[in-house]
C-alpha positions as CSV (number, residue, x, y, z in Angstrom):
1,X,-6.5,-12.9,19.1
2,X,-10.0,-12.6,20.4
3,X,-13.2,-13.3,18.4
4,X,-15.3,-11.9,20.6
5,X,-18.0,-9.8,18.9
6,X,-18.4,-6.0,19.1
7,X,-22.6,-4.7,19.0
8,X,-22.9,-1.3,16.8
9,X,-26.6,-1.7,18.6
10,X,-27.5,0.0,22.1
11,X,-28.3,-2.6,25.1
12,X,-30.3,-2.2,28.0
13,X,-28.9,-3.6,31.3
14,X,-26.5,-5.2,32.4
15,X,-27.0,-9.1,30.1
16,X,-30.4,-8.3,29.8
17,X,-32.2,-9.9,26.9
18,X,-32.9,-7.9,23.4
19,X,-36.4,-6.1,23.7
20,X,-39.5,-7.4,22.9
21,X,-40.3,-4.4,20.5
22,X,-39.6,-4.5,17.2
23,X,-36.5,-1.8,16.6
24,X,-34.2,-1.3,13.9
25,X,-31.8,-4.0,12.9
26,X,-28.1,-3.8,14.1
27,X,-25.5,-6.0,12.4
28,X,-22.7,-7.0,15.1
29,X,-18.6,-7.7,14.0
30,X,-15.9,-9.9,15.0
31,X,-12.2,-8.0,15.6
32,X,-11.7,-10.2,12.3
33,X,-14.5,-8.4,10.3
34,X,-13.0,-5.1,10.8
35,X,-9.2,-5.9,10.3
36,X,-10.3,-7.1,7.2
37,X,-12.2,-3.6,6.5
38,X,-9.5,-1.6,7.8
39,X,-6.7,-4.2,5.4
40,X,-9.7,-3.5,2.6
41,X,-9.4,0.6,3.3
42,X,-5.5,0.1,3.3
43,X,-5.0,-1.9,0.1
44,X,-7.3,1.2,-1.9
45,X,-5.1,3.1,-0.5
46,X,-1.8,2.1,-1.8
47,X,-3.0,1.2,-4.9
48,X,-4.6,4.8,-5.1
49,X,-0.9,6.1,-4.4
50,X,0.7,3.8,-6.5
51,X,-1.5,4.6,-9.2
52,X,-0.9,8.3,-8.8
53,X,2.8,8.1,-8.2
54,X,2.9,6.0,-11.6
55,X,1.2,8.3,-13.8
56,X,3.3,11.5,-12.6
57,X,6.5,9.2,-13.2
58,X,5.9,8.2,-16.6
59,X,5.0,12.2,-17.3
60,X,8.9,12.9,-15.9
61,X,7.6,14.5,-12.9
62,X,10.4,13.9,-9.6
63,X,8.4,12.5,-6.6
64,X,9.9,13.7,-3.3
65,X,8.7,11.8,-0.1
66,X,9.5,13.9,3.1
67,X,11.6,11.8,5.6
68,X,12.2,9.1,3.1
69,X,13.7,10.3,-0.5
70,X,13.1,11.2,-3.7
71,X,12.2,8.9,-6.9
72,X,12.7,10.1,-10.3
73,X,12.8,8.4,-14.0
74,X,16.6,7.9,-15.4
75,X,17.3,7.0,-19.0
76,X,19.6,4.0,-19.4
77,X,21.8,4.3,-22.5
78,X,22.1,1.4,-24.9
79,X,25.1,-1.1,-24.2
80,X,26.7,-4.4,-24.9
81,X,26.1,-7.2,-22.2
82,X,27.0,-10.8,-21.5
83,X,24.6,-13.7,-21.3
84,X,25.4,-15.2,-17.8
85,X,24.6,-18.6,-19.2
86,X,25.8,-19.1,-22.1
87,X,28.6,-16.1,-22.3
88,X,27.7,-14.7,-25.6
89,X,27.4,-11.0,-25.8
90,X,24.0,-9.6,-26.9
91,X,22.4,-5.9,-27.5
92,X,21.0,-4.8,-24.4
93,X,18.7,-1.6,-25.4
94,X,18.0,1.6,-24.2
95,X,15.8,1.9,-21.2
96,X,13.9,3.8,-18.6
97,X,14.3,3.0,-14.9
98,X,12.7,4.5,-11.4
99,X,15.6,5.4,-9.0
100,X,15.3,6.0,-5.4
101,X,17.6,8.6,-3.8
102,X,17.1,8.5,0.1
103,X,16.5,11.3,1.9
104,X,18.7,12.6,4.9
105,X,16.7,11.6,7.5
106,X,16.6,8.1,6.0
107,X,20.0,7.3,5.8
108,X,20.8,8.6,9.0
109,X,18.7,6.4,10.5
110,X,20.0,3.6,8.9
């Protein structure tokens, strides 16, 4: 990966030195300054969506994701399980769960 750095200032010339006059101030950045700004942008992103996504899932709205599926809230019933390390059989309660049901497109491509 390069590390060269990318001017947002104007220059005059082919390598020709800064101008004496005082301008305004540029700052300059590295390829790695902005993949971090662009992974910066990206990460609000998500979490933005994830966020969003959340809160209309726990209010028992269906999400439906063009191309790639739907996710909804299921209700899991109450039910007797077994302890995998000891083998005694416990109480497992009644719960919520997100399920994913693929879309179409998704599975096709798959």
């Amino acid at each position: 990966m390069a590390t060269e750095r990318i001017s947002a200032g104007p220059r005059s010339g082919k390598g020709a030195a800064a101008p004496a006059v005082e301008g305004p101030k540029y700052e300059s950045y590295t390829l790695k300054d902005l993949m971090a700004l662009q992974a910066k942008q990206a990460n609000a992103l998500l979490s933005g969506m994830i966020e969003t996504m959340s809160t209309h899932l726990k209010s028992g709205d269906r999400i439906r994701i063009s191309g790639i599926g739907t996710l909804e809230v299921r209700q899991r019933e109450a039910r007797t399980g077994r302890n995998p390390a000891t083998g005694e059989t416990m109480q497992i309660a009644a719960s919520k769960k997100v399920a994913f049901r693929p879309a179409k497109e998704l599975k096709e491509a798959v």
